[in-house]
N, C-alpha and C positions, 0 to 999 in steps of 0.2 A: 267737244273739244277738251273740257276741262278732265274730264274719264281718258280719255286717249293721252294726255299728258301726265297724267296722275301715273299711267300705266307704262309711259316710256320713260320715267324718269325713275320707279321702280327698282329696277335694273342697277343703277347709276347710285345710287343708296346703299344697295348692299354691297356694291363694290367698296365706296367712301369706308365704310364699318371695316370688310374686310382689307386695306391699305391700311386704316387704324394698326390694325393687328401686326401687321407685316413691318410694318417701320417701329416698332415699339421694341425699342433696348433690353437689356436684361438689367435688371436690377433699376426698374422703374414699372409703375402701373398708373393703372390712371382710376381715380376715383369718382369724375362728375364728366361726363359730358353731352355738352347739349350747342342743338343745330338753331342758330340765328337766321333770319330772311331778311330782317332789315338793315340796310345799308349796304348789301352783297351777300350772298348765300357762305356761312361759313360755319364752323365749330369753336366751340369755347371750349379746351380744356383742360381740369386741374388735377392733377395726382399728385403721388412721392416718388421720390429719386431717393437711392443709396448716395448720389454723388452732385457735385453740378454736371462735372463732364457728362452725366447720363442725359439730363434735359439738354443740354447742347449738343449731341446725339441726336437725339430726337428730333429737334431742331432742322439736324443738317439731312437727317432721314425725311420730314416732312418737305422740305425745300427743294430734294431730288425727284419727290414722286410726282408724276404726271395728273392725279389726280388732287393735288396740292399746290395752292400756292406760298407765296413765302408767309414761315409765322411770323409773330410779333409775342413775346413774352411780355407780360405786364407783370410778373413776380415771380422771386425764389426767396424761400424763409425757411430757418431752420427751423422744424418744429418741436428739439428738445428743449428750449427754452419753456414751454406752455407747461410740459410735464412736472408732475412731484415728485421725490424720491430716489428707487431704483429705477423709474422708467426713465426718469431724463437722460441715464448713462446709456440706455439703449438706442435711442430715440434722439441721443444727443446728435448724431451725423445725416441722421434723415432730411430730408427738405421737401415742400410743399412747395406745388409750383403751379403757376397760372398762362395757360397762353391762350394765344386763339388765331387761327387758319383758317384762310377764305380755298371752299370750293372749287376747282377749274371742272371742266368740261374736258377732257383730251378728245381727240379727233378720234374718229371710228381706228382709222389704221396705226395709231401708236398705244390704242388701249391693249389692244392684244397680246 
């Protein structure tokens, strides 16, 4: 049971990965993300944005796909503040951001 599940949920993963890609903005990437089991099957994840409107973007792209449920953003910080010098002028409009998205399951006939 536990190999037969292992091997039907497979599938369902690499889709998750590939819907990542597909809903992701321009001018945002993503730097960490990692899959949770406890309290609901979901992702945590944190990259930069060029802008906020990018993560709210994201946001609204993750909330549309069917392999998505709604996010929940826990943070946006600019991160030119941290920097010295000449990077902070670079780095001054960048932001660091944090969310995280629980998993669905879509039906056989609306995954397609």
């Amino acid at each position: 049971n536990a190999i037969q599940e292992l091997q039907g949920n497979r599938p369902i993963i690499v889709r998750n990965f590939d819907e990542l890609v597909r809903v992701l903005p321009d001018g945002l990437h993503y730097d960490f993300l990692q899959r949770q089991e406890a309290g609901g099957d979901s992702i945590q994840i944190k990259g930069l944005a060029a802008e906020n409107k990018d993560v709210s973007e994201l946001m609204r792209r993750l909330n549309r796909s069917i392999w998505f449920g709604e996010p929940n953003l826990s943070k946006v910080s600019a991160i030119g503040s941290a920097a010295a010098g000449s990077k902070a002028l670079a780095l001054a409009d960048i932001r660091a951001f944090d969310l995280s998205v629980v998993l669905t399951k879509p039906k056989a006939e609306d995954a397609k």
